[in-house]
C-alpha positions as CSV (number, residue, x, y, z in Angstrom):
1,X,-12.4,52.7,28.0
2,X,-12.4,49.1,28.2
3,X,-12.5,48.0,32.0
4,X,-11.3,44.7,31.0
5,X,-7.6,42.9,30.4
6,X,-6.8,42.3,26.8
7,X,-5.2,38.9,27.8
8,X,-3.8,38.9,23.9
9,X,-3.8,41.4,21.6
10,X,-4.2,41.1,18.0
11,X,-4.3,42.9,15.1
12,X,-7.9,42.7,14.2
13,X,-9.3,40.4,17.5
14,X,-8.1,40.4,21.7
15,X,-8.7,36.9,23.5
16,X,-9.4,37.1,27.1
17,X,-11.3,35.3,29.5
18,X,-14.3,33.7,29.4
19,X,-16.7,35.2,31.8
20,X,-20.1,33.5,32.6
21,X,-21.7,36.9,31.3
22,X,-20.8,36.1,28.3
23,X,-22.9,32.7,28.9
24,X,-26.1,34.8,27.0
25,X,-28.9,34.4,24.3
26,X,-25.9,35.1,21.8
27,X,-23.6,32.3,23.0
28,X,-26.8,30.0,23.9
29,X,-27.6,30.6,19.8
30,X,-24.5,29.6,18.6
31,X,-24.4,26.3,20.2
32,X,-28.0,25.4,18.7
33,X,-27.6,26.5,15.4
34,X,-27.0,23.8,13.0
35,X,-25.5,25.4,11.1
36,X,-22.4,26.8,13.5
37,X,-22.4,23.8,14.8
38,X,-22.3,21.7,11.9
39,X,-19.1,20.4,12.9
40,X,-19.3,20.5,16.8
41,X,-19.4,17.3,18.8
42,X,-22.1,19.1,20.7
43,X,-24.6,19.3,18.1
44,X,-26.1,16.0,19.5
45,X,-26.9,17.1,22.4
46,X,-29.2,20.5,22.8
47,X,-27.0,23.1,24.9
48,X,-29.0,24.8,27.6
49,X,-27.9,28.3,29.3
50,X,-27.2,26.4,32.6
51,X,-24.8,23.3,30.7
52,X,-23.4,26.3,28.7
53,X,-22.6,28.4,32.6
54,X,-21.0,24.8,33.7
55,X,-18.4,24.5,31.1
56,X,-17.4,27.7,31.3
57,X,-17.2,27.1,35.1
58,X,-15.3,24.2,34.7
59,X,-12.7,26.2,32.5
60,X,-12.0,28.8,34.9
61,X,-9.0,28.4,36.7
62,X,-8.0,25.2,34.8
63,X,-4.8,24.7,34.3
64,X,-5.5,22.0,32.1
65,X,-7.6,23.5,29.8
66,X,-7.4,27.3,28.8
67,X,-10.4,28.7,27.1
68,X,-10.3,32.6,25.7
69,X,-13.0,34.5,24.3
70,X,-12.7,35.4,20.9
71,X,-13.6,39.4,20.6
72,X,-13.5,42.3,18.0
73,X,-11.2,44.8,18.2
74,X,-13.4,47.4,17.0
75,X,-16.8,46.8,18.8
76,X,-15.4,44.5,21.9
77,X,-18.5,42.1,21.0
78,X,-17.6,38.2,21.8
79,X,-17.8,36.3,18.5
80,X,-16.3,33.3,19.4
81,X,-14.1,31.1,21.8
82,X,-10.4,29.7,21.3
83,X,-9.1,26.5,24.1
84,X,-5.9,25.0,24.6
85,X,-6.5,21.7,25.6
86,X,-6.5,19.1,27.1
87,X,-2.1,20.0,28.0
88,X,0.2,17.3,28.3
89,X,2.6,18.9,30.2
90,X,5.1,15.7,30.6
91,X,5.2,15.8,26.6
92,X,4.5,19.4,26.3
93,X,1.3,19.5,23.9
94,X,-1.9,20.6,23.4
95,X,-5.0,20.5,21.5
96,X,-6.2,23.6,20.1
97,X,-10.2,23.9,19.1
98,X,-12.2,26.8,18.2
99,X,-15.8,28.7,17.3
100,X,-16.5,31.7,15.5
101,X,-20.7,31.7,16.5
102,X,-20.6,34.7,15.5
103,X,-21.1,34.4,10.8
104,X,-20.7,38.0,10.5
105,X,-17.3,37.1,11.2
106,X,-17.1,34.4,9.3
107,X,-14.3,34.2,5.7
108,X,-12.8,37.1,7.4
109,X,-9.3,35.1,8.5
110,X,-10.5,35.5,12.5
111,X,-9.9,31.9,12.9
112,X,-6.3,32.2,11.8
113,X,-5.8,35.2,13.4
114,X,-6.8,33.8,16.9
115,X,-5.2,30.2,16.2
116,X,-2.1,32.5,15.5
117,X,-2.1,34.4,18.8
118,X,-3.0,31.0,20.7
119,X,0.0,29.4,18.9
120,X,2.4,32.3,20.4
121,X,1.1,32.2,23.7
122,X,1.0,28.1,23.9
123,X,4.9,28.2,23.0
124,X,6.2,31.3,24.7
125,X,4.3,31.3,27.6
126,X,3.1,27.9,28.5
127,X,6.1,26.7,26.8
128,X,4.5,23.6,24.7
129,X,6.6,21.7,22.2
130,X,2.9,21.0,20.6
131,X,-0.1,22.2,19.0
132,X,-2.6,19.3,17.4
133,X,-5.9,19.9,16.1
134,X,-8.7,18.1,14.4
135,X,-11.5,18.3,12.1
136,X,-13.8,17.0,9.7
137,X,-12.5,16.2,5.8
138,X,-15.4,18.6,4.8
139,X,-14.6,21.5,7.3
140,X,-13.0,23.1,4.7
141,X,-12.8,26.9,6.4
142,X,-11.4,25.2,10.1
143,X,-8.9,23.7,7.6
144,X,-7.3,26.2,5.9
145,X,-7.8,28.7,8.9
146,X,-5.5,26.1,10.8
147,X,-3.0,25.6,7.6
148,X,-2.7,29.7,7.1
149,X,-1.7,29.8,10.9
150,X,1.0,27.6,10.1
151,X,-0.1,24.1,10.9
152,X,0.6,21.1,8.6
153,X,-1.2,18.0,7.5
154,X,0.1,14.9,9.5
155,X,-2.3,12.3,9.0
156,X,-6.1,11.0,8.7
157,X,-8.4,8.7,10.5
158,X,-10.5,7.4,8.0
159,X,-14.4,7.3,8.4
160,X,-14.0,8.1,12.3
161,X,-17.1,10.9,12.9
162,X,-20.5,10.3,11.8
163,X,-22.0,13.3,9.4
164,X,-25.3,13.7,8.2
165,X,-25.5,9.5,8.3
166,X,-22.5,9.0,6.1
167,X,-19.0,8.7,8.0
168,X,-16.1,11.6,7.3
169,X,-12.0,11.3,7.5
170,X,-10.6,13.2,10.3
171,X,-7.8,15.4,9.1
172,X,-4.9,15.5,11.8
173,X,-2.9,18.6,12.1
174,X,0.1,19.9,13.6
175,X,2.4,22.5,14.7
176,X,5.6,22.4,16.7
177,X,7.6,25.3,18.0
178,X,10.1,25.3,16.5
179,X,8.1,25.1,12.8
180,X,6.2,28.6,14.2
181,X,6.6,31.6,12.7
182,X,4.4,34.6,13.5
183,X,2.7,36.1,11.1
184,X,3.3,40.2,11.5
């Protein structure tokens, strides 16, 4: 038996706390991998263990900020991370960002599944009007992951983030509460 909270419960995936333990060669891998962190603002900057133990300091008890491991059902092994934030909470929204550093896991609809359990809780029980999210024109799986969990297209910022020397469109997303609809 688990001694841990399932924070939320999935079908396939539980989110729960990040916990500095989880700050490991696994987690230090992930953020130095160029190729999981293709499209990762912090791919210009090398991420050591103790930068990686900050952040996830600085996350703990946040109420700005709410960052949730991303872990399989089956084998309880952290694959990943899920945050809501930065919160507006005069206008109710969020930003919603995520990793699956785990590829094993990767084309397997995990994304969705966890942007789907972050879009419940962000509604019902931080009560947000607003999710928004991000990413690069040529993040093609963050994309649809986000689209399958319901979000829409709402705009572009053309040739905003720098990739591999050529500039890339941000596609804007979004998804309001009333417009959610859990997937069962």
């Amino acid at each position: 038996m688990e001694p841990y909270h399932h924070f939320i419960e999935g079908s396939g995936i539980y989110l729960r706390e990040v916990r500095l333990s989880d700050v490991n060669e696994n987690y230090y891998q992930w953020l130095n991998d160029p190729e999981i962190n293709q499209f990762l603002e912090t791919r210009f900057l090398p991420q050591s263990m103790h930068n990686i133990e900050e952040f996830v300091r600085s996350k703990d008890g946040n109420s700005n900020e709410v960052l949730l491991a991303i872990c399989d059902k089956t084998s309880s092994m952290h694959i990943g991370n899920i945050k809501v934030g930065p919160i507006n909470w005069i206008h109710r929204y969020a930003d919603v960002s995520l990793l699956i550093g785990d590829k094993a896991f990767w084309g397997k609809g995990i994304a969705t599944e966890a942007i789907q359990l972050v879009s419940h809780f962000s509604f019902n029980v931080l009560n947000l009007h607003k999710l928004k999210a991000g990413c690069y024109e040529k993040n093609v799986g963050s994309m649809k992951a986000f689209e399958k969990a319901g979000f829409e297209k709402e705009g572009l910022l053309k040739k905003l983030w720098m990739l591999n020397g050529t500039f890339q469109d941000q596609v804007l997303l979004g998804l309001c509460a009333e417009d959610f609809h859990p997937v069962k």
